[in-house]
C-alpha positions as CSV (number, residue, x, y, z in Angstrom):
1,X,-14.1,-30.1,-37.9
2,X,-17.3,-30.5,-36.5
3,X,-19.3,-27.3,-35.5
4,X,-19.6,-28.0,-31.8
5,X,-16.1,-28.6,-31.5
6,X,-15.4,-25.2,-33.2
7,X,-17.7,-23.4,-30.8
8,X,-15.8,-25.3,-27.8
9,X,-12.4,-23.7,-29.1
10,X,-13.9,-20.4,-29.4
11,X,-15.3,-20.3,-26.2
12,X,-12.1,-21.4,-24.5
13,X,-10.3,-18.7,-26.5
14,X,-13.2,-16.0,-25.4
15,X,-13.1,-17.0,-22.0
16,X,-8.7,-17.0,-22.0
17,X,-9.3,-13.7,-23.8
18,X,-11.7,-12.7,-20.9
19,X,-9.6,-13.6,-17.8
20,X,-6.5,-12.3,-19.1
21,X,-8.1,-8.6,-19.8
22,X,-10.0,-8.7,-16.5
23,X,-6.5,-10.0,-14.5
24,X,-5.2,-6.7,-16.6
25,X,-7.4,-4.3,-15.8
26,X,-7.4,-5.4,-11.9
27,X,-3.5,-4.3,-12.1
28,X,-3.9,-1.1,-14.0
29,X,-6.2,-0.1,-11.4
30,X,-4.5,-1.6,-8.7
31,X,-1.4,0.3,-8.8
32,X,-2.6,4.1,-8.7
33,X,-3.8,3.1,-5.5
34,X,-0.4,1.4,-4.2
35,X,1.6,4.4,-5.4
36,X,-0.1,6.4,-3.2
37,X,-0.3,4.3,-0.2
38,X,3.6,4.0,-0.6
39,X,4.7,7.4,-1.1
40,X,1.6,9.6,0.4
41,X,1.6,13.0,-0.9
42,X,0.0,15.9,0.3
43,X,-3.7,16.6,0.5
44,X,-6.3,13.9,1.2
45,X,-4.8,10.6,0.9
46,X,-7.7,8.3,1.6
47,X,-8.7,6.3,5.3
48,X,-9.8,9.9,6.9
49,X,-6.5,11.2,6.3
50,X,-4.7,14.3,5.5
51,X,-1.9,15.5,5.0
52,X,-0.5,19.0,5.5
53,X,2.6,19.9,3.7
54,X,4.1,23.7,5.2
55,X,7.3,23.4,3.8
56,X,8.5,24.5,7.4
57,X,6.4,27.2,7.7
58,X,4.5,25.6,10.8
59,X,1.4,26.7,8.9
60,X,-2.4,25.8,9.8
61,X,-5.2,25.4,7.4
62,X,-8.9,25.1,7.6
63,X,-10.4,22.0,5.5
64,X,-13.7,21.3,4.1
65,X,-14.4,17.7,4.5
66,X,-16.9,15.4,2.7
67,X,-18.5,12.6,4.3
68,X,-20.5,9.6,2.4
69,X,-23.7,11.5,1.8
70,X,-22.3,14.9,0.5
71,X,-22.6,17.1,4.2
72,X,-19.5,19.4,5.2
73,X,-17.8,20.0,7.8
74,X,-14.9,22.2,8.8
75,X,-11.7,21.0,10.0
76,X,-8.2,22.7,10.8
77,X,-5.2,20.6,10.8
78,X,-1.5,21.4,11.3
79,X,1.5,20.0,9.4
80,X,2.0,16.3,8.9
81,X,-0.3,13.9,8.6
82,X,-3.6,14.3,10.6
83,X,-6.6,11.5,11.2
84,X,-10.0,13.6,10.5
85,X,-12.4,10.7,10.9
86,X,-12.4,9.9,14.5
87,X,-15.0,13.6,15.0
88,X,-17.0,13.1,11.3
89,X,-20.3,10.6,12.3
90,X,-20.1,8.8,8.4
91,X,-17.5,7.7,6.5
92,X,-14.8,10.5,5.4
93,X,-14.6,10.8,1.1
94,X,-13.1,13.5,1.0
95,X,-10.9,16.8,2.1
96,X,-9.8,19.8,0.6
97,X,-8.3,23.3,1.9
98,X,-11.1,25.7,1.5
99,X,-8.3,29.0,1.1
100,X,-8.1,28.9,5.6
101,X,-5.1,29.7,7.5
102,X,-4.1,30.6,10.7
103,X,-6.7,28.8,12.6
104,X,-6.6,26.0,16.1
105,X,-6.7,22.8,14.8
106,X,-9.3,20.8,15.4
107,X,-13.4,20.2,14.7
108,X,-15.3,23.3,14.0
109,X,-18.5,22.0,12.8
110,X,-20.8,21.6,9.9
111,X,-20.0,24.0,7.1
């Protein structure tokens, strides 16, 4: 065997060897995200939206949210699921309950 023809075969191996790991590691990190697009749980579940579990309570909490260049704003939602980025100017990252309860929901303003 020739050594051109040997580097063909290895570089159709390396490259077999390359799209299989690569199609691989596209599903691994696919399916986190489809889990939770399926069965949302509570807390910030991505799109500008959060979720507010009370347990029945009828509970309100007050949120720090994140937008794409780090500011904070403050944000009171009620139970069930509520869309935050329709008041925040740039793109929502994230949202977390900052220890507020028992407030109106709604926009309150940069933290």
């Amino acid at each position: 065997m020739s050594i051109s023809t040997c580097l063909q075969r290895a570089s159709v191996i390396g490259a077999i060897v390359v799209s299989f790991g690569c199609s691989l590691a596209m599903e691994v990190s696919a399916a986190p995200a489809l889990d939770r697009i399926a069965t949302p749980g509570c807390g910030y579940i991505g799109g500008g939206e959060y979720v507010h579990c009370d347990n029945g309570s009828r509970s309100t909490v007050m949120l720090d949210v994140e937008d794409i260049f780090f500011n904070l704003y403050h944000y009171c939602v009620g139970p069930g699921t509520t869309d935050i980025q329709p008041v925040i100017r740039w793109r929502v990252v994230g949202a977390w309950w900052n220890g507020g309860v028992g407030c109106d929901p709604g926009y309150y303003g940069p933290a």
